[in-house]
Biopython code that builds the backbone (N, CA, C, O; Angstrom):
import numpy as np
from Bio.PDB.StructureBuilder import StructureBuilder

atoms = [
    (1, "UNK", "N", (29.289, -23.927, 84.648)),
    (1, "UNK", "CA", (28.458, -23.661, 85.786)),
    (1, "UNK", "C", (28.579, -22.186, 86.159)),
    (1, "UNK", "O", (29.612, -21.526, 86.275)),
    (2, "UNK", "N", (27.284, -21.798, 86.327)),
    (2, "UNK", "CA", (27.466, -19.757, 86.675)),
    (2, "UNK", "C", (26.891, -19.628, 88.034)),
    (2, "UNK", "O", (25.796, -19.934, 88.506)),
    (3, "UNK", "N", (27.663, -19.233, 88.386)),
    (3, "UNK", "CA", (26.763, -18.894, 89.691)),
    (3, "UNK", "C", (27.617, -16.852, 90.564)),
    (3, "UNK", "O", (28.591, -16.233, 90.136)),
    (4, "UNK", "N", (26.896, -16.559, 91.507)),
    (4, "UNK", "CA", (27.322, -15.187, 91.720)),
    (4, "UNK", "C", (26.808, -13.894, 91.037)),
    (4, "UNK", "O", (27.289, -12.761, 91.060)),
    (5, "UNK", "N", (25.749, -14.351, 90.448)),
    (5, "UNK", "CA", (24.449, -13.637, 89.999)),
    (5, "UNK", "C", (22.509, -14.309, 90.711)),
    (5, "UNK", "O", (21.996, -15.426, 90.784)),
    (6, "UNK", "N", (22.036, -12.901, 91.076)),
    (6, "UNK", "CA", (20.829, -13.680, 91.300)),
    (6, "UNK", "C", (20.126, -13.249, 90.525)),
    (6, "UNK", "O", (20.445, -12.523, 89.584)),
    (7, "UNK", "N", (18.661, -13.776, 90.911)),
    (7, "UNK", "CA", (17.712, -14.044, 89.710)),
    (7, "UNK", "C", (17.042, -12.859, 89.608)),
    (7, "UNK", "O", (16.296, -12.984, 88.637)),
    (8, "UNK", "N", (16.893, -11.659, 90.143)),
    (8, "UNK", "CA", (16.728, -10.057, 89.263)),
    (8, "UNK", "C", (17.821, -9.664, 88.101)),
    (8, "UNK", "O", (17.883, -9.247, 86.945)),
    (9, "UNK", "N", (18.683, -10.107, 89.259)),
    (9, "UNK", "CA", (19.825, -9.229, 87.381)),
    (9, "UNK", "C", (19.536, -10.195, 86.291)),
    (9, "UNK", "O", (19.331, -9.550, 85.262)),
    (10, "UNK", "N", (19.447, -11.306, 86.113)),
    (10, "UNK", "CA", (19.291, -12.375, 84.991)),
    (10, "UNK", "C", (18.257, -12.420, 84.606)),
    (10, "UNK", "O", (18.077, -13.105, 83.599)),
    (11, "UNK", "N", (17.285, -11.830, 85.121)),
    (11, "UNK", "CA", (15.745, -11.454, 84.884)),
    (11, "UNK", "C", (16.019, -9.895, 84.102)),
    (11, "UNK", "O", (15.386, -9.740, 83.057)),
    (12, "UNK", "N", (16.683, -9.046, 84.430)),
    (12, "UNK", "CA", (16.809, -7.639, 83.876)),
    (12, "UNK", "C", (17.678, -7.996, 82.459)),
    (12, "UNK", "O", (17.342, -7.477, 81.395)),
    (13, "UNK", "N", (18.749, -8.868, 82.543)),
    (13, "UNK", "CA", (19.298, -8.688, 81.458)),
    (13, "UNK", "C", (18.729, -9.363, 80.446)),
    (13, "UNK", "O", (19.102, -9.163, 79.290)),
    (14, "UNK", "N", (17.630, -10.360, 80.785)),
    (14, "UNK", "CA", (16.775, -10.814, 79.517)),
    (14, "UNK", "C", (15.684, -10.013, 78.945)),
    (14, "UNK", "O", (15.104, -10.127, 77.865)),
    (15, "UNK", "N", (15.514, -9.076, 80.024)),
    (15, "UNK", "CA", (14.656, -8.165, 79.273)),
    (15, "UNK", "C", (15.230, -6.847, 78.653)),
    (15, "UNK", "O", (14.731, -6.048, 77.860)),
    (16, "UNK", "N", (16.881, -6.903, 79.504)),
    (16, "UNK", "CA", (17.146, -5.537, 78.446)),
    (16, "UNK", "C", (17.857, -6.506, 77.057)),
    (16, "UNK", "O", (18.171, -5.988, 75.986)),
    (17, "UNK", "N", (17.968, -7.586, 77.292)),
    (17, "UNK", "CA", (18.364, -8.102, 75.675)),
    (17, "UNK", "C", (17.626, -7.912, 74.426)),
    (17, "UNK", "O", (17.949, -7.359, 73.374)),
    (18, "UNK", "N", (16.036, -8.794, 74.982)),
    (18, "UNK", "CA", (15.026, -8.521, 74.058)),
    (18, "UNK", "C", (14.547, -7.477, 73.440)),
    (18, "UNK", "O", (14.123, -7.446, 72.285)),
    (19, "UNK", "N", (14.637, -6.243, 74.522)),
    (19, "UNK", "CA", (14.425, -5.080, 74.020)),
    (19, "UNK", "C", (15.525, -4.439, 73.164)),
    (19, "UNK", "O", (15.537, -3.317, 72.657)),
    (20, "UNK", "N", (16.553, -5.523, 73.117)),
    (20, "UNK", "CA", (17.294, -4.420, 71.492)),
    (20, "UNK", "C", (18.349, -3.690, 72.075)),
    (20, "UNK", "O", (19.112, -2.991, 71.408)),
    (21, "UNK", "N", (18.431, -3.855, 73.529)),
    (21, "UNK", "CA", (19.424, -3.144, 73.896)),
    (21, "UNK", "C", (20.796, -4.103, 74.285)),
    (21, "UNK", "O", (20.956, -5.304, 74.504)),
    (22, "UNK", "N", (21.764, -2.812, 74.247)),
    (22, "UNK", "CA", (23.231, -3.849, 74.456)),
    (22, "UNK", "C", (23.287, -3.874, 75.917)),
    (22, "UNK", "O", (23.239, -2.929, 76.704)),
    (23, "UNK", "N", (23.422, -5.419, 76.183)),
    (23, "UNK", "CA", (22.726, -5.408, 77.884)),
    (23, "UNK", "C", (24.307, -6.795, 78.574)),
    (23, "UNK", "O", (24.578, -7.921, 78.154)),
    (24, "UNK", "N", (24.804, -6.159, 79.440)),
    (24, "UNK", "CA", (26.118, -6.863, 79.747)),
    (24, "UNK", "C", (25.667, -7.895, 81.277)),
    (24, "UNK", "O", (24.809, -7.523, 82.079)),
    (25, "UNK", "N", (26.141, -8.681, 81.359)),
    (25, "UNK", "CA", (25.864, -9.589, 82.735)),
    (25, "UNK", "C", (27.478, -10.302, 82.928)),
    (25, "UNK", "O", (28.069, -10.991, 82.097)),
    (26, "UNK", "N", (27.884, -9.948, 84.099)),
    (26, "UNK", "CA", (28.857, -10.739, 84.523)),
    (26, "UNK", "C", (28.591, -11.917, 85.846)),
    (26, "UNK", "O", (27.603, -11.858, 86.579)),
    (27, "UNK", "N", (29.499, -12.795, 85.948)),
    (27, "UNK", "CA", (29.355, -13.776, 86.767)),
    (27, "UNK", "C", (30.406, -15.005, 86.671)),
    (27, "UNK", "O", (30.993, -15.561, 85.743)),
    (28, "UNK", "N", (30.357, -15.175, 88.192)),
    (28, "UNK", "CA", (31.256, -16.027, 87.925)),
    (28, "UNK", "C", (31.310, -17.431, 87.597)),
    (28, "UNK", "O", (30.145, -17.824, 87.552)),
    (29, "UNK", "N", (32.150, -18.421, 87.333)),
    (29, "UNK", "CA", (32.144, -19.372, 85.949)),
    (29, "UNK", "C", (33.143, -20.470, 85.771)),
    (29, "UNK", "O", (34.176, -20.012, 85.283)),
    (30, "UNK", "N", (33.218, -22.027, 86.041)),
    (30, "UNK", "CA", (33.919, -22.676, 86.001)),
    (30, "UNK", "C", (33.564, -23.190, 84.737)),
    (30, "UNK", "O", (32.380, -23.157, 84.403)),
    (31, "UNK", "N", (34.549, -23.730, 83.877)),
    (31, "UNK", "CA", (34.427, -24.498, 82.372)),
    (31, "UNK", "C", (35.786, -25.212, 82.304)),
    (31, "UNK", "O", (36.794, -24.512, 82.205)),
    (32, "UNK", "N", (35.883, -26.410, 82.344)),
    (32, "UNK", "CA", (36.971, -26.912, 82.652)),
    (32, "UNK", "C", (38.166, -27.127, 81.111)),
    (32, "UNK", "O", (39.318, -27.555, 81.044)),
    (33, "UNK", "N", (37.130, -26.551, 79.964)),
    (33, "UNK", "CA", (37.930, -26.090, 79.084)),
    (33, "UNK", "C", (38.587, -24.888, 79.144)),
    (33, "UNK", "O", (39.505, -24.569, 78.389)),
    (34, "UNK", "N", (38.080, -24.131, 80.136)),
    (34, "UNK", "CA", (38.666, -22.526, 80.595)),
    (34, "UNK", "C", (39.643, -22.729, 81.505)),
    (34, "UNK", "O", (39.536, -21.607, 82.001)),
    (35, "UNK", "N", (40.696, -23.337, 82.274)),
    (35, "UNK", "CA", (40.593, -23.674, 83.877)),
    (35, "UNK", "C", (41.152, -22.287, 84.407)),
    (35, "UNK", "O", (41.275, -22.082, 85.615)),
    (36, "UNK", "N", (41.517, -21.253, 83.354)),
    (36, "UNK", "CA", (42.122, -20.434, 84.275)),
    (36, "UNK", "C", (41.284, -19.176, 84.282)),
    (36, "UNK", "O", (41.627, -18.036, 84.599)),
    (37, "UNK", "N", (40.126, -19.618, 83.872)),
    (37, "UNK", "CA", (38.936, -18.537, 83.724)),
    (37, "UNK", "C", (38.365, -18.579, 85.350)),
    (37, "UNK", "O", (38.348, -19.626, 85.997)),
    (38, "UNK", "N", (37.981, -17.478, 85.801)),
    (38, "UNK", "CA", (36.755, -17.594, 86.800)),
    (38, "UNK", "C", (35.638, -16.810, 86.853)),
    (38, "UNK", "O", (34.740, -16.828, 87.695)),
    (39, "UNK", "N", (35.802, -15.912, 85.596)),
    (39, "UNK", "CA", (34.275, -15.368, 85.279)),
    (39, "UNK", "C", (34.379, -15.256, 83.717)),
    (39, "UNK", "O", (35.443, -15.314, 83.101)),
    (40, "UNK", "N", (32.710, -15.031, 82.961)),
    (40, "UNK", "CA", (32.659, -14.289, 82.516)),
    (40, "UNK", "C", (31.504, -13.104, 81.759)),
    (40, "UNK", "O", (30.686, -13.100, 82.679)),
    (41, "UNK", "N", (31.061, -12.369, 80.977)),
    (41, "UNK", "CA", (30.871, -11.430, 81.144)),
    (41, "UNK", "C", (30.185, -11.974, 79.911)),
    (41, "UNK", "O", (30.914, -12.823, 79.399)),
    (42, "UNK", "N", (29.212, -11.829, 79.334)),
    (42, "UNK", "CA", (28.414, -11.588, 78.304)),
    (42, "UNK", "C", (26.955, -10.550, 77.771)),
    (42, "UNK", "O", (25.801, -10.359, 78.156)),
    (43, "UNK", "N", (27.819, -10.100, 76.722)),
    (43, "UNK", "CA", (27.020, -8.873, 76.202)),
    (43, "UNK", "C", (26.063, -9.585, 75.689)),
    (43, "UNK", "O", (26.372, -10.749, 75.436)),
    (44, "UNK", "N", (24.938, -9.243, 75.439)),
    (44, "UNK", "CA", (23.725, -9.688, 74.298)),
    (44, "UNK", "C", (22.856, -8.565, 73.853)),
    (44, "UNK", "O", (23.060, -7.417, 74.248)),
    (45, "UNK", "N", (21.993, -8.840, 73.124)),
    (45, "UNK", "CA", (21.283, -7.801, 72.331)),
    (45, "UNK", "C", (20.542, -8.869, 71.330)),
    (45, "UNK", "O", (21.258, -9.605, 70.651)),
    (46, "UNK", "N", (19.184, -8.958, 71.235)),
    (46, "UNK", "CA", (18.295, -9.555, 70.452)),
    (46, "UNK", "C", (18.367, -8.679, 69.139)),
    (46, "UNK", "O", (17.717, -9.046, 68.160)),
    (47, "UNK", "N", (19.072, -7.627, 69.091)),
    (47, "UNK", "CA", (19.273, -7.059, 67.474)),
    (47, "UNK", "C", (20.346, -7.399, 67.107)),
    (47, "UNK", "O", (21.179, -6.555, 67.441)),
    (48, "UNK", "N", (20.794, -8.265, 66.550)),
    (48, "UNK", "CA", (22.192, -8.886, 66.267)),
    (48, "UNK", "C", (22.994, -8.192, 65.013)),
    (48, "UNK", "O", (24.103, -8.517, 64.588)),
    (49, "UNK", "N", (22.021, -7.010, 64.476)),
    (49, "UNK", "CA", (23.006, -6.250, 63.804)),
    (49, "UNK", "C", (23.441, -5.532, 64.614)),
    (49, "UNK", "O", (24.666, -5.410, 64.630)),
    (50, "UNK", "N", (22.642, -4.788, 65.586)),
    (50, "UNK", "CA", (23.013, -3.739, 66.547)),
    (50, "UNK", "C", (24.532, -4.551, 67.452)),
    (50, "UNK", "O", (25.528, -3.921, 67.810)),
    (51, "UNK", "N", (24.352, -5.754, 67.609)),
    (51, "UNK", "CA", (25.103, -6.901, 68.772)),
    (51, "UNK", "C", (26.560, -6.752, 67.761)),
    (51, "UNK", "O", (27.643, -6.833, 68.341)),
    (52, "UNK", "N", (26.537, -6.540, 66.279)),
    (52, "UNK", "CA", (27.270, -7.331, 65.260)),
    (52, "UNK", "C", (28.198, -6.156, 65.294)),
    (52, "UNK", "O", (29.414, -6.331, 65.214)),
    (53, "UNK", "N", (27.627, -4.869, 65.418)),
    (53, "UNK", "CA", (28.369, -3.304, 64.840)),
    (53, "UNK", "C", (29.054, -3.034, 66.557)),
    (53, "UNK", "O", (30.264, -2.917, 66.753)),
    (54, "UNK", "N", (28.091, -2.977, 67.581)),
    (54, "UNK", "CA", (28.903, -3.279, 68.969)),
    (54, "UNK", "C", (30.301, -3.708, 68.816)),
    (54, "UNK", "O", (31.272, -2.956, 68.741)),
    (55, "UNK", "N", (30.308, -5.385, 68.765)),
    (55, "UNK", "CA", (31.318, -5.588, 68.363)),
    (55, "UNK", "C", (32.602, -5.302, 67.701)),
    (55, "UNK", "O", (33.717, -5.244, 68.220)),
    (56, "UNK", "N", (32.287, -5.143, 66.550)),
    (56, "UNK", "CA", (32.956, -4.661, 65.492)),
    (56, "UNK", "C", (34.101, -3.328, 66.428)),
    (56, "UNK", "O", (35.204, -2.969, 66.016)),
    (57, "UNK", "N", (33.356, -2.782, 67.826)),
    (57, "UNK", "CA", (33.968, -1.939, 67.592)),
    (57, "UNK", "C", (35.229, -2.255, 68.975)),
    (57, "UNK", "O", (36.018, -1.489, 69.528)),
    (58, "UNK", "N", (35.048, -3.192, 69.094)),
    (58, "UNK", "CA", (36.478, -4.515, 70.397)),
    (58, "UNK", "C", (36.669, -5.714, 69.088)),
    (58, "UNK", "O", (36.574, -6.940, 69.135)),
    (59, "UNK", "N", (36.932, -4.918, 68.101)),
    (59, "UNK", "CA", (37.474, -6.381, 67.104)),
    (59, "UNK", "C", (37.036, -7.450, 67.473)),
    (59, "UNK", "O", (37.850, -8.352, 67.673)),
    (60, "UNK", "N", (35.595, -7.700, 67.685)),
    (60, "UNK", "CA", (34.987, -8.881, 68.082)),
    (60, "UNK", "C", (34.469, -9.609, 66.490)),
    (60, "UNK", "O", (33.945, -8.845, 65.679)),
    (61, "UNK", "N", (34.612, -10.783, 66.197)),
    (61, "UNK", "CA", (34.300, -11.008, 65.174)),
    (61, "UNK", "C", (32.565, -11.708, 65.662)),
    (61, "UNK", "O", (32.125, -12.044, 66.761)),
    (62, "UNK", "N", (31.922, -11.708, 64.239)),
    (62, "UNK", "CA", (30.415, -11.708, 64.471)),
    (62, "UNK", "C", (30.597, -13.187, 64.749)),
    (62, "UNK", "O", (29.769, -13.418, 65.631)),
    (63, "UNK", "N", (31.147, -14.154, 64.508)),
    (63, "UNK", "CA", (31.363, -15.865, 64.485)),
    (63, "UNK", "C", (31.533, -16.200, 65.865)),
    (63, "UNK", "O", (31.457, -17.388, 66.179)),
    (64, "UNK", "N", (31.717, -15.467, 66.601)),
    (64, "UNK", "CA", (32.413, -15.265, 68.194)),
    (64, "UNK", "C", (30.899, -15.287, 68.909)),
    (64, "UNK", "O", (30.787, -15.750, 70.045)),
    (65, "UNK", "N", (29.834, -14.805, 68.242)),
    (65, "UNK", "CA", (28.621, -14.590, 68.842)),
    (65, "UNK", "C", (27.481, -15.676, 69.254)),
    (65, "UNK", "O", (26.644, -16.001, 68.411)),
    (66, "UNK", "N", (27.466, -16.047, 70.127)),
    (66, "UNK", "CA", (26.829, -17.360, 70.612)),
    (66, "UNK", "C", (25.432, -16.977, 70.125)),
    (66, "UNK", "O", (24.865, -16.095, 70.770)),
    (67, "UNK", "N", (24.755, -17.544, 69.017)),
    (67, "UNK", "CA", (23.617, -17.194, 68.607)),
    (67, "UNK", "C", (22.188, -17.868, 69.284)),
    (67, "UNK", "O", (21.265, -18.273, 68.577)),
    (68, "UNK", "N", (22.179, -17.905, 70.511)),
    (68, "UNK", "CA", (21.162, -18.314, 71.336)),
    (68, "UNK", "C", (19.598, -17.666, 70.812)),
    (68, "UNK", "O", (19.389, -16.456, 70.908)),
    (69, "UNK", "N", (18.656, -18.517, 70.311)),
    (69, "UNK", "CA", (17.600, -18.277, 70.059)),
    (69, "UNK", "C", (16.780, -16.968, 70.443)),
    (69, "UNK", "O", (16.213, -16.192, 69.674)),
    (70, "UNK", "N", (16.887, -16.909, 72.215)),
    (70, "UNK", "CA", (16.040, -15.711, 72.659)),
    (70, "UNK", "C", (17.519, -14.889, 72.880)),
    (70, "UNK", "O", (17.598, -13.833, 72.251)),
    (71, "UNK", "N", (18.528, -15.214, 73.591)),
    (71, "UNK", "CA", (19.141, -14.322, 73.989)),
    (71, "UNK", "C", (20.951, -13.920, 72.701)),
    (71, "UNK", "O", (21.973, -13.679, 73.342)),
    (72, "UNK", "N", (20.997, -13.915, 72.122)),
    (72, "UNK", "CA", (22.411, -14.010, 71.341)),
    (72, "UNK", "C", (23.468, -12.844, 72.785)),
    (72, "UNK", "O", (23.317, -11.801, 73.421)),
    (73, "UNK", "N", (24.353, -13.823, 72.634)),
    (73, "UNK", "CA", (25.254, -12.725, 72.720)),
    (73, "UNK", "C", (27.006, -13.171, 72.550)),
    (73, "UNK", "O", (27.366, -14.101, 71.828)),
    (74, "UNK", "N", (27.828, -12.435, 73.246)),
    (74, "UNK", "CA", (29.333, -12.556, 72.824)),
    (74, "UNK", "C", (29.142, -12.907, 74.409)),
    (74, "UNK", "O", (28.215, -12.672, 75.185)),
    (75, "UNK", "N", (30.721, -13.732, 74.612)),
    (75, "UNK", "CA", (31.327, -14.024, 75.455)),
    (75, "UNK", "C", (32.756, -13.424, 76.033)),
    (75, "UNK", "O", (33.801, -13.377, 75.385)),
    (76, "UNK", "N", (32.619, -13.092, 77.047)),
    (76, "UNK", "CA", (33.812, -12.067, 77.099)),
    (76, "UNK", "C", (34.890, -12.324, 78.393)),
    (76, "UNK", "O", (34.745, -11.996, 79.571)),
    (77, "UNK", "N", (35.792, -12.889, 77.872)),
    (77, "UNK", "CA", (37.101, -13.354, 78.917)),
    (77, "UNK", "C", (37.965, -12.559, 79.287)),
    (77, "UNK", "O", (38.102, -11.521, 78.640)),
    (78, "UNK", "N", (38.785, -12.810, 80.420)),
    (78, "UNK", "CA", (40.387, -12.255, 80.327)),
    (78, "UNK", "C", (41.240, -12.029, 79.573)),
    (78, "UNK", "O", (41.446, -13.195, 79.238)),
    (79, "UNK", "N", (42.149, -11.292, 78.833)),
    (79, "UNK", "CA", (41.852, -9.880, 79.756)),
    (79, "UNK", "C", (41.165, -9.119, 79.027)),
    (79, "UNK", "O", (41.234, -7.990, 79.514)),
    (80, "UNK", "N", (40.136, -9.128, 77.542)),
    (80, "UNK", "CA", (39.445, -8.142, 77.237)),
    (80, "UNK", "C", (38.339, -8.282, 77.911)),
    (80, "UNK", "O", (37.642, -7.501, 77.263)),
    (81, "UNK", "N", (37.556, -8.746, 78.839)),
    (81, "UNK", "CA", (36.910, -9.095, 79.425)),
    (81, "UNK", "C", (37.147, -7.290, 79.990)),
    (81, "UNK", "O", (36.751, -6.210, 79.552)),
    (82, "UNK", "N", (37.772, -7.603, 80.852)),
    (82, "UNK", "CA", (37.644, -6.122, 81.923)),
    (82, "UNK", "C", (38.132, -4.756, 81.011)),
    (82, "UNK", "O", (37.700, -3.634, 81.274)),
    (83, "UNK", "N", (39.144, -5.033, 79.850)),
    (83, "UNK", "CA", (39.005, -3.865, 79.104)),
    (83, "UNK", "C", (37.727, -2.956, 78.607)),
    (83, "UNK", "O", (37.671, -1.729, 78.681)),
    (84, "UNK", "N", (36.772, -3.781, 78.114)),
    (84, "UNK", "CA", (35.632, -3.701, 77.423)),
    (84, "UNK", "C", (34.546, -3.152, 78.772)),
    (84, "UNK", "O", (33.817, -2.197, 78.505)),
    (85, "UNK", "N", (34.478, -3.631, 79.886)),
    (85, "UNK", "CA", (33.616, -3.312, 80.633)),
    (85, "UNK", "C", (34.060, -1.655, 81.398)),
    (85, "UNK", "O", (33.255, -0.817, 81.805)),
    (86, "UNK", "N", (35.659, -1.558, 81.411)),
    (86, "UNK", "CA", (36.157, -0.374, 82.088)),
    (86, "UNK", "C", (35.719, 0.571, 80.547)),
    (86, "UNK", "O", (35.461, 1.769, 80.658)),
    (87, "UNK", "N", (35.690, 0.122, 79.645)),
    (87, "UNK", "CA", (35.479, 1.237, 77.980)),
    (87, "UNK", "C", (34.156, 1.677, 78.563)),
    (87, "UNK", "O", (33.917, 2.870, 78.752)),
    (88, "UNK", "N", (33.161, 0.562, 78.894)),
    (88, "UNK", "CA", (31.730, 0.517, 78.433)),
    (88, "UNK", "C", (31.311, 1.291, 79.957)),
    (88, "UNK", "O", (30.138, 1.632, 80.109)),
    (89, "UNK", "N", (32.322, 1.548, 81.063)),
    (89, "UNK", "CA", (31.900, 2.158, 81.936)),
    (89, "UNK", "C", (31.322, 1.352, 82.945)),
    (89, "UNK", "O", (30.901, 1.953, 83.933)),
    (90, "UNK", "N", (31.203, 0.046, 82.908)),
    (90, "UNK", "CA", (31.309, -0.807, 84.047)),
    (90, "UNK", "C", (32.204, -1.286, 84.858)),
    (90, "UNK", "O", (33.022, -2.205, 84.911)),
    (91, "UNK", "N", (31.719, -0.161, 85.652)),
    (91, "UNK", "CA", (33.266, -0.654, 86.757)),
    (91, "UNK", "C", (32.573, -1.168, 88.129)),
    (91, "UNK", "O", (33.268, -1.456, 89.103)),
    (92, "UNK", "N", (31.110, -1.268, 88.148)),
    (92, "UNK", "CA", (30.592, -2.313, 89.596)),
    (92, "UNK", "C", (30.777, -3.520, 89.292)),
    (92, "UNK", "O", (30.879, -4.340, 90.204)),
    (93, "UNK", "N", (30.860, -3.901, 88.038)),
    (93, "UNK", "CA", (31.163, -5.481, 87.880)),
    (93, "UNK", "C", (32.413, -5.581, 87.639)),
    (93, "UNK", "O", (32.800, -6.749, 87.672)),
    (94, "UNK", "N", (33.216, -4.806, 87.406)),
    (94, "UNK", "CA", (34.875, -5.031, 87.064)),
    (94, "UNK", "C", (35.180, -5.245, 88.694)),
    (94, "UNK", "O", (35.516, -6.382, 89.024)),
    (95, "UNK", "N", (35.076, -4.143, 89.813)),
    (95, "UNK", "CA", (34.962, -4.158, 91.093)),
    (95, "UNK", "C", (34.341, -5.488, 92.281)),
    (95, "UNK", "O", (34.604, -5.801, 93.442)),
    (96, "UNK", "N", (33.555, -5.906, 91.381)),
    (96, "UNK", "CA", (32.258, -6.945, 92.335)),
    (96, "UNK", "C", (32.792, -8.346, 92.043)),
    (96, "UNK", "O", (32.644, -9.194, 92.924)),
    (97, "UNK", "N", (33.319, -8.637, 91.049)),
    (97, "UNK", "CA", (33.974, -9.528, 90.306)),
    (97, "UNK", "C", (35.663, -9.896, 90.486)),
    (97, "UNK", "O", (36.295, -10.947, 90.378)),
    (98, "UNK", "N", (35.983, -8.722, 90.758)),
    (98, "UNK", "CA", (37.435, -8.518, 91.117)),
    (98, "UNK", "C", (38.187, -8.622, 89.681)),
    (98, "UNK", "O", (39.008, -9.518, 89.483)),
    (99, "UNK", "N", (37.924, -7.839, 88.876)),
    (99, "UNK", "CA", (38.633, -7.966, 87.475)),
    (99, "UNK", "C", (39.582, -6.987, 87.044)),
    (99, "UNK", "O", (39.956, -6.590, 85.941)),
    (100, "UNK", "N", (39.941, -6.636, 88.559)),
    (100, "UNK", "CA", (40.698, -5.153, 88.493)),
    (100, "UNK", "C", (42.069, -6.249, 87.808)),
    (100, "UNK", "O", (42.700, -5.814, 86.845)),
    (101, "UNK", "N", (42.365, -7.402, 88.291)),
    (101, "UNK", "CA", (44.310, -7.656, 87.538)),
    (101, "UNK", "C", (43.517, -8.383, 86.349)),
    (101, "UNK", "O", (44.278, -9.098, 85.698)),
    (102, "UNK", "N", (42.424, -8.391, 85.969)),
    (102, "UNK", "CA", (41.582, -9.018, 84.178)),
    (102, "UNK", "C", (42.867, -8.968, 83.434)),
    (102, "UNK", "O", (43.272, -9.937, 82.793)),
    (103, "UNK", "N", (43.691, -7.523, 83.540)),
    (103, "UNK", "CA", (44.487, -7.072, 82.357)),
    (103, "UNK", "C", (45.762, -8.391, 82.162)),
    (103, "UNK", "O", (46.079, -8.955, 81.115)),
    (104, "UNK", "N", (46.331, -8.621, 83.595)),
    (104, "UNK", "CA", (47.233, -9.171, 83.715)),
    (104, "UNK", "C", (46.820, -10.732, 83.789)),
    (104, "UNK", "O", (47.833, -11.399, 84.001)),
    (105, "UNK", "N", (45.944, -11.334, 83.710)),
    (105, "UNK", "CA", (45.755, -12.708, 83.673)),
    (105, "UNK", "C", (45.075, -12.886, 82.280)),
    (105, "UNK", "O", (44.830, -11.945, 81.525)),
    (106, "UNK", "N", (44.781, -14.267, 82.008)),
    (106, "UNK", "CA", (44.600, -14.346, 80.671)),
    (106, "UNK", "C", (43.595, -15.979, 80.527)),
    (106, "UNK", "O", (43.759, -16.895, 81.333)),
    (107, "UNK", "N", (42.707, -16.044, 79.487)),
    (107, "UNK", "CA", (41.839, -17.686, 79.509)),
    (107, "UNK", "C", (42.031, -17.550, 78.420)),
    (107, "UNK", "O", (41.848, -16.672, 77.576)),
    (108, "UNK", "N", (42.819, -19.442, 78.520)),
    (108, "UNK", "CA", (43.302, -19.913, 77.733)),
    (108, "UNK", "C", (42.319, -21.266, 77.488)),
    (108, "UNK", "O", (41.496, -21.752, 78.264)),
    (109, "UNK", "N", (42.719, -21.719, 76.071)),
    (109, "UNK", "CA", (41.841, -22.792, 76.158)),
    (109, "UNK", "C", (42.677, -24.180, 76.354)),
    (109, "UNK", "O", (43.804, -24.312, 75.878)),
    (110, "UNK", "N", (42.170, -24.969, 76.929)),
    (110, "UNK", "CA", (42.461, -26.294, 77.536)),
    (110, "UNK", "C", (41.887, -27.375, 76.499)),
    (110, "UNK", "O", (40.796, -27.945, 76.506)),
    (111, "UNK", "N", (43.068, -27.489, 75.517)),
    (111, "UNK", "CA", (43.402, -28.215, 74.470)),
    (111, "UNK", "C", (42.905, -29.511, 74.760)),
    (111, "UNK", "O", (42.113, -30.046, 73.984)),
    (112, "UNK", "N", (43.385, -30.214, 76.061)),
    (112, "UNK", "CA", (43.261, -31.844, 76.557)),
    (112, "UNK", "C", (41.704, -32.201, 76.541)),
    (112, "UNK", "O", (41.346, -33.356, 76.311)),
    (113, "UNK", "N", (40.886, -31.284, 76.765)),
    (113, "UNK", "CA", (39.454, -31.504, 77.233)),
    (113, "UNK", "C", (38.264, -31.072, 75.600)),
    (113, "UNK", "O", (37.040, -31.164, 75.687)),
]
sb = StructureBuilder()
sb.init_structure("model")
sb.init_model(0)
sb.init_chain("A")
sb.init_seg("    ")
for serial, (resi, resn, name, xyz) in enumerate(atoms, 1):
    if name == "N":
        sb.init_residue(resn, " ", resi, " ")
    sb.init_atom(name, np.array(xyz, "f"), 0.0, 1.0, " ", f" {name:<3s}", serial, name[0])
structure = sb.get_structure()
């Protein structure tokens, strides 16, 4: 469940996806396979080589890439979650999000579920 985004930014980031560009959206996020997650952050880019070499360069492997029809993108947790956005120069969503301790917490996956 996402919620803590409204419907301009999720409207902007589908159009900066399509257009080929590397386009980031954060928000926050319950998944009860996550439980110690509370956001997260996904890059996309409808050029999935462009999405693939991105990657490549946060040791993201291309298999990691949720290949969604219109929108592909990576999923991005604690704590590279806020590494990647402080690299990429997003610091209103590291800030808005509160991902300033990202470094020090961590999502794990919840084996039971």
């Amino acid at each position: 469940m996402a919620f803590g985004v409204d419907r301009q930014e999720l409207i902007n980031w589908k159009k900066r996806v399509k257009a080929g560009e590397i386009a980031f959206l954060t928000h926050y996020w319950q998944d009860p396979r996550f439980p110690n997650c509370t956001s997260v952050t996904k890059v996309g880019c409808a050029d999935v080589k462009r999405l693939i070499k991105w990657g490549e360069n946060y040791q993201l492997k291309q298999e990691w890439i949720h290949f969604d029809q219109d929108y592909p993108h990576y999923d991005l947790f604690a704590p590279r979650q806020a590494e990647i956005l402080r690299t990429e120069g997003i610091i209103d969503q590291i800030q808005r999000f509160n991902l300033i301790d990202g470094y020090k917490s961590s999502c794990q996956i919840n084996k039971t579920n």
